[in-house]
C-alpha positions in Angstrom: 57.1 49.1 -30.8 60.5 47.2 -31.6 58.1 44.5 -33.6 56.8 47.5 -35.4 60.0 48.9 -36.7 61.2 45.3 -37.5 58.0 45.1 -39.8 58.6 48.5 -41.3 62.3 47.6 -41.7 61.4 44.3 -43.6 58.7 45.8 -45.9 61.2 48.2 -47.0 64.0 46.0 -47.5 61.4 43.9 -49.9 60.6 47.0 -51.0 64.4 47.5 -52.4 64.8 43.8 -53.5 61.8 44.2 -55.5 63.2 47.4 -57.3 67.0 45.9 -57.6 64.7 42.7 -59.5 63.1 45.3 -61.4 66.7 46.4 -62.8 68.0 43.5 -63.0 65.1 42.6 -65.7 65.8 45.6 -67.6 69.2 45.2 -67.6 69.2 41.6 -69.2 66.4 43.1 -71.3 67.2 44.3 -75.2 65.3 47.4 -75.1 65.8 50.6 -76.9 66.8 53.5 -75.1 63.0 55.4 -75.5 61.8 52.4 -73.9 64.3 51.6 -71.0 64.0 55.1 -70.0 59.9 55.1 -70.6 60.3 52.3 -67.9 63.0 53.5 -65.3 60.1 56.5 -65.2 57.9 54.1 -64.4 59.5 52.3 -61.9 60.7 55.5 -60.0 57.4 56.8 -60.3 55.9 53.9 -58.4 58.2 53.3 -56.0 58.2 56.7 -54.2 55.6 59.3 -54.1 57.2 62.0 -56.2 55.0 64.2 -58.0 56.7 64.3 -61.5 60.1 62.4 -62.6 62.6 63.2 -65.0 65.9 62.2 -66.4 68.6 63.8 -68.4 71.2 62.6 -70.5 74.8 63.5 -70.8 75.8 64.9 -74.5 79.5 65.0 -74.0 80.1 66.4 -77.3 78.8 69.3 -76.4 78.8 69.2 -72.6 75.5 69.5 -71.9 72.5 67.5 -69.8 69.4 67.1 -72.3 65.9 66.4 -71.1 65.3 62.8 -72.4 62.6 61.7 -70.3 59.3 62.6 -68.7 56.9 61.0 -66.2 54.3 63.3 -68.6 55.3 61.7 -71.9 53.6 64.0 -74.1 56.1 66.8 -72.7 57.4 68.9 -75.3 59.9 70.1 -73.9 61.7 66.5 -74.1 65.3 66.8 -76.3 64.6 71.1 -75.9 65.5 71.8 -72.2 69.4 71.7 -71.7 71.8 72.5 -69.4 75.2 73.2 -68.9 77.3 70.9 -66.5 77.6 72.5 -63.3 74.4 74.8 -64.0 71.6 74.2 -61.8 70.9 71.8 -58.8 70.9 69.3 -62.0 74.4 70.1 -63.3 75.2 70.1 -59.6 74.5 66.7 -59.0 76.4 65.5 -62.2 79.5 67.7 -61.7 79.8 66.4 -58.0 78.2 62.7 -59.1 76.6 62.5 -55.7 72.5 63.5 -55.0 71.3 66.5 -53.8 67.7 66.6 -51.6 65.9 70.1 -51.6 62.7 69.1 -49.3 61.3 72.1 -49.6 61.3 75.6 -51.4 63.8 73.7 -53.7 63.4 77.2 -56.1 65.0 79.6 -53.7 68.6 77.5 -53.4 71.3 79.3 -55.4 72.3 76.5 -57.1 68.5 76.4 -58.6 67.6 76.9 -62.4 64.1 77.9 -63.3 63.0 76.6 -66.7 59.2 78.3 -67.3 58.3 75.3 -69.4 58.4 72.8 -66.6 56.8 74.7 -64.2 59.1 74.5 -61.7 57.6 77.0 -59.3 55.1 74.3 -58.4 57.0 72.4 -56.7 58.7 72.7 -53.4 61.2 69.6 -53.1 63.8 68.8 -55.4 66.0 65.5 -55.5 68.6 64.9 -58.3 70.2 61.8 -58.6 73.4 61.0 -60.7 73.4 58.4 -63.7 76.9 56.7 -63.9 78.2 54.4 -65.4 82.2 53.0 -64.1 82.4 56.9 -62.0 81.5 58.2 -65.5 77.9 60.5 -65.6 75.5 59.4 -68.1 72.7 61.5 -67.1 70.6 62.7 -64.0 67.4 61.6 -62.4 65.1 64.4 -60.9 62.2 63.3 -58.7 60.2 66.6 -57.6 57.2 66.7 -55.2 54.4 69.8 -55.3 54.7 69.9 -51.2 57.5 69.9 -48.8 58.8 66.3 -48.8 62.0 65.3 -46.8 63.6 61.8 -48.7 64.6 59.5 -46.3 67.8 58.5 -46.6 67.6 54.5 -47.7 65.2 56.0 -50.2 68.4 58.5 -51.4 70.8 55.7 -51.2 68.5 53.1 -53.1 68.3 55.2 -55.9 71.3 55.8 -56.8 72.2 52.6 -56.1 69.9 52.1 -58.8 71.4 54.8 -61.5 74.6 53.2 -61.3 73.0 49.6 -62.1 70.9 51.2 -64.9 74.1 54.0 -66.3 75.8 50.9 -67.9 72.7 49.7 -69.3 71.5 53.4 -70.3 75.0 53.7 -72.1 74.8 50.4 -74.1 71.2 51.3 -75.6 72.7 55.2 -76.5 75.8 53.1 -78.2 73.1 50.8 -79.7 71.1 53.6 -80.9 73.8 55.3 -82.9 74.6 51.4 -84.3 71.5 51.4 -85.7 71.2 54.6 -87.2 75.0 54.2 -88.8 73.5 51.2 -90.0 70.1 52.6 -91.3 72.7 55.6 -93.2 74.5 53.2 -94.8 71.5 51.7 -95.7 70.3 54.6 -97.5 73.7 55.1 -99.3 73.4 51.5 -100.4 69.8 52.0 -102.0 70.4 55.3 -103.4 73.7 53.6 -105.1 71.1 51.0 -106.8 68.4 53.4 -107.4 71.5 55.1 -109.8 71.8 52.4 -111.8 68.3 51.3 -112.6 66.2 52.1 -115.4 64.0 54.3 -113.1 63.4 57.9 -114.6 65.4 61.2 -113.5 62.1 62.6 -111.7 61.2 59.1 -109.8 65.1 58.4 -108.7 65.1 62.5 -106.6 61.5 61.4 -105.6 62.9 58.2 -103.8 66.1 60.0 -102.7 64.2 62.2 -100.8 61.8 60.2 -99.5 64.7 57.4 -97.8 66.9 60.5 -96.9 63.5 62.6 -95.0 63.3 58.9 -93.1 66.7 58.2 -91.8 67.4 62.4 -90.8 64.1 62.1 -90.1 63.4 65.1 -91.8 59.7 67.1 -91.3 60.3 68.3 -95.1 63.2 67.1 -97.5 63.7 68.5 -100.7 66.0 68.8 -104.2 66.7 72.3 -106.0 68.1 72.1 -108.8 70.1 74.8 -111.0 68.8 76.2 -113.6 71.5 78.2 -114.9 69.7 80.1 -117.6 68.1 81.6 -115.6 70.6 81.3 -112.6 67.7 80.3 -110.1 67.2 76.9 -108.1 63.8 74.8 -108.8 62.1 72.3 -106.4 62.6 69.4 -108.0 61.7 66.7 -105.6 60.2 66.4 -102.1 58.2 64.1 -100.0 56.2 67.2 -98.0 52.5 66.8 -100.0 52.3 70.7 -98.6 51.3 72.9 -102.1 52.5 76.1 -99.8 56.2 74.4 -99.6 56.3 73.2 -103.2 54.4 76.1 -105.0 56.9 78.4 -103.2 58.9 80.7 -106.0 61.9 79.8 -107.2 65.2 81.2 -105.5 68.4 82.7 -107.1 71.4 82.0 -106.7 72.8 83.7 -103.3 69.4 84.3 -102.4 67.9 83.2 -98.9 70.5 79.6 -97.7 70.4 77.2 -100.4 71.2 80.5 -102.7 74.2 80.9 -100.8 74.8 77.4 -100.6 75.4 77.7 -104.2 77.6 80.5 -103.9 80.3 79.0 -100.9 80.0 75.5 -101.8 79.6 73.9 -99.1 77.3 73.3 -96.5 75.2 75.5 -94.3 73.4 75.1 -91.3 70.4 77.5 -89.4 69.0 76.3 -86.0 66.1 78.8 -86.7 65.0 79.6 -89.9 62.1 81.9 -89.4 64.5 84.1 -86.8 67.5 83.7 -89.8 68.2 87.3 -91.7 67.9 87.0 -95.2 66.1 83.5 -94.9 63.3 83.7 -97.8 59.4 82.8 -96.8 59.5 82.8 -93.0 55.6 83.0 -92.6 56.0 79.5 -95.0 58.2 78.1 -92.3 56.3 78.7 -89.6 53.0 77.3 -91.7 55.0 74.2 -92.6 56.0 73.9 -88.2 59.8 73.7 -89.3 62.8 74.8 -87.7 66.6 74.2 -88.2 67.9 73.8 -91.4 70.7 71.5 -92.9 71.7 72.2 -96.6 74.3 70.6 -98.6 75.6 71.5 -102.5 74.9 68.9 -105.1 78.5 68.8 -106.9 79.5 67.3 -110.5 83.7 68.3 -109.6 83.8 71.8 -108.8 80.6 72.4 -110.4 77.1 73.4 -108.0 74.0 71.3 -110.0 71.6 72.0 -107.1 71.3 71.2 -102.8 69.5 69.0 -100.7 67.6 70.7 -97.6 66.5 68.8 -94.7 64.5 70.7 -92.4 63.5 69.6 -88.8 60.7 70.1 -86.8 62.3 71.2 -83.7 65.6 73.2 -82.9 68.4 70.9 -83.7 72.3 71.7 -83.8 73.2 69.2 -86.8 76.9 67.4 -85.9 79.0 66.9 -88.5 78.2 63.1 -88.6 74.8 64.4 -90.3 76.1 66.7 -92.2 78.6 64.2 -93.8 76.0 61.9 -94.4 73.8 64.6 -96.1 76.7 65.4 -98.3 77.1 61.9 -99.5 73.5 61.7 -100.4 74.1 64.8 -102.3 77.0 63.3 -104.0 75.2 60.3 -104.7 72.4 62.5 -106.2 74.4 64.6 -108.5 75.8 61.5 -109.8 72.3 60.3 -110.6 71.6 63.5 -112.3 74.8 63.3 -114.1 74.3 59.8 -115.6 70.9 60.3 -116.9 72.0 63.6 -118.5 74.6 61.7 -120.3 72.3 58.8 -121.0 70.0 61.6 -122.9 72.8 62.9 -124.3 73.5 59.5 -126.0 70.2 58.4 -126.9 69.7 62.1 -128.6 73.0 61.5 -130.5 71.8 58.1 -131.5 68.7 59.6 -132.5 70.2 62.5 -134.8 71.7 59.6 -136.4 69.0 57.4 -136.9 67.1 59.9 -138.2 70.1 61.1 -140.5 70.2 57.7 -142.0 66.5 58.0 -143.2 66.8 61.3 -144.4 70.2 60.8 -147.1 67.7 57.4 -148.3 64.9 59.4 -148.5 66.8 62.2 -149.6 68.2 59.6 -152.7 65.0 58.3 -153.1 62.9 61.7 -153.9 66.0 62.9 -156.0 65.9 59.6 -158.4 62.1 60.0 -158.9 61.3 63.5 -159.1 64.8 64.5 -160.8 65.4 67.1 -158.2 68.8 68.7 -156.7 70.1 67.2 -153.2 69.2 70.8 -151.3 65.4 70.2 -152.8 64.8 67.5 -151.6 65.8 67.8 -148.1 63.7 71.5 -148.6 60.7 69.1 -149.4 61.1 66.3 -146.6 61.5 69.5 -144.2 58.6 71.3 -145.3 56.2 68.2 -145.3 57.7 67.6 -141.5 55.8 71.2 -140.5 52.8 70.9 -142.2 52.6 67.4 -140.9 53.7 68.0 -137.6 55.9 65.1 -138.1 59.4 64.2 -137.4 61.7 64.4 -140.8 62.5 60.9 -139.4 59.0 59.9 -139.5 58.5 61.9 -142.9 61.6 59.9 -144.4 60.0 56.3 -143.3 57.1 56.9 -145.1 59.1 58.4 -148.1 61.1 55.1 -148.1 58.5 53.0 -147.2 55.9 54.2 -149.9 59.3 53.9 -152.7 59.4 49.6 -151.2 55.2 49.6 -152.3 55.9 50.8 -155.6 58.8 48.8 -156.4 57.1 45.3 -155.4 54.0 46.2 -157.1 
């Protein structure tokens, strides 16, 4: 009997050493956060018979515990299901840091939270597990069982062993994460600030803006409106979403539906639900299009609204102000685009008028030297031929000049 608890003693104690090496590996590893967590999962999963495992992470912003992992990873309730700290036997466990074991009818503790979407009423034992990192929480682990299960006690104490090995590692890949997507944002500022200054045209430079910006927000639709302000109403200028129902959709005036009053305040404005939003135009188009929160920014030239940028999302999403900054900036950027190339017309229309001035006074000269005709006919003449022709007076005048250069040499 002694021999046999020896042997059971010693196959658990490999057991642990073989899960601490596990860590260890991950630890030392460079992996992104989707993928470290994709294996802690894993690991939990096969070292103890639990039916289902997840994790949560700690958004301290906002104070809340946000489902980040899944032993089912096609879950969709990942990034959706949140919870205060303190609120549930989840928020327990961070709020005291120390694991809580349910072994069975886990769902009729008071400290419970039922979330529908998980189907908790399956199952009848509960354990929830602290993440920290130096005392600090950076998430909780959640192993649950469909049947009464009682966790023994090295089990309990191995694991969160093992959540304060992995918090530090859990916190560097979050810190990495946003590295990288600072990076990527900059990224885009940097190309849109080239794509300004090339010789690209007005309608391919909003084409490419809105395809980088959809990719780094990632954005399910991102679009440009831009003012017309004849008629006072904002025109889909530019999106990546190949849907005809979101780019045939009418145009909006100004103070009409978000980006309308986007126009109006000047600044930004976010929705988390668009097809629940009063006043939001085209719900039914929303819902078609599977989109969700809304972020949209004013496209400003000084104090003046050009047109806004709207990047919509295909889940709920509560947009910090890091995005929305870097949203405005692209919107900046944009309206600078917009600007230059107006101006760039502008100039090469002036430098056209006078172009085409200086062939009409020659041709002008020239019809009034051989036909013996006032100034004011022969611009009536050069004009007239121009609509019959359907020709510019520019090109009328070249051929005038050109056909007085035949005569002369012949």
């Amino acid at each position: 009997m002694e021999n046999t608890n020896i042997s059971e003693i010693l196959k658990q104690k490999e057991q642990e050493l073989r899960i601490l090496h596990e860590v260890a590996k991950d630890i030392s590893s460079s992996l992104e956060l989707k993928e470290l967590l994709k294996r802690v999962v894993d690991m939990v999963m096969n070292f103890t018979t639990a039916d289902s495992c997840l994790i949560y992470l700690y958004d301290r912003k906002n104070d809340e515990l946000i489902l980040s992992a899944s032993s089912h990873p096609e879950d969709e309730n990942l990034g959706e299901i949140k919870l205060r700290m303190g609120e549930g036997v989840t928020g327990w466990a961070a709020r005291e840091k120390k694991p809580l074991a349910l072994p069975g009818k886990a769902y009729e503790d008071k400290r419970f939270k039922t979330f529908a979407a998980l189907e908790e009423d399956k199952y009848e034992s509960f354990l929830s597990v602290p993440i920290l990192s130096k005392d600090e929480v950076v998430g909780v682990m959640n192993l649950r069982n469909k049947e009464e299960h009682v966790y023994p006690l090295s089990q309990i104490d191995l694991l969160f062993t093992v959540s304060r090995y992995l918090g530090s590692t859990i916190e560097n890949a979050i810190v990495y994460g946003e590295v990288v997507k600072k990076a990527q944002q900059l990224d885009l500022l940097s190309e849109i600030s080239r794509t300004i200054v090339s010789d690209y045209y007005l309608k391919e430079i909003l084409q490419l803006i809105v395809t980088m910006t959809a990719k780094v927000m990632d954005s399910k639709i991102c679009s440009i409106m831009l003012l017309d302000e004849k008629k006072d109403e904002l025109v889909i200028s530019a999106t990546q979403s190949l849907s005809d129902d979101y780019v045939n959709k009418p145009n909006l005036k100004v103070g009409q539906s978000i980006s309308g009053k986007v126009v109006l305040k000047k600044k930004p404005i976010t929705v988390l639900d668009v097809t629940k939003e009063p006043g939001f135009m085209y719900p039914e188009i929303a819902q078609r299009e599977g989109i969700a929160s809304l972020l949209s920014v004013p496209m400003m030239i000084k104090e003046r609204v050009i047109g806004v940028i709207n990047s919509y999302t295909r889940k709920e999403h509560a947009f910090n102000k890091e995005e929305i900054d870097i949203l405005q900036a692209v919107a900046n950027q944009a309206a600078v685009a917009i600007e230059n190339t107006h101006l760039s017309q502008e100039i090469f229309a002036a430098r056209e008028a006078l172009e085409t001035r200086k062939f009409v006074e020659k041709a002008k000269g020239i019809l009034m030297r051989e036909l013996h005709i006032s100034e004011d006919e022969a611009y009536k003449k050069i004009h007239k031929k121009s609509m019959d022709m359907r020709k510019t007076m520019k090109e009328i005048s070249e051929a005038i000049i050109l056909s007085s250069e035949i005569r002369k040499k012949t």
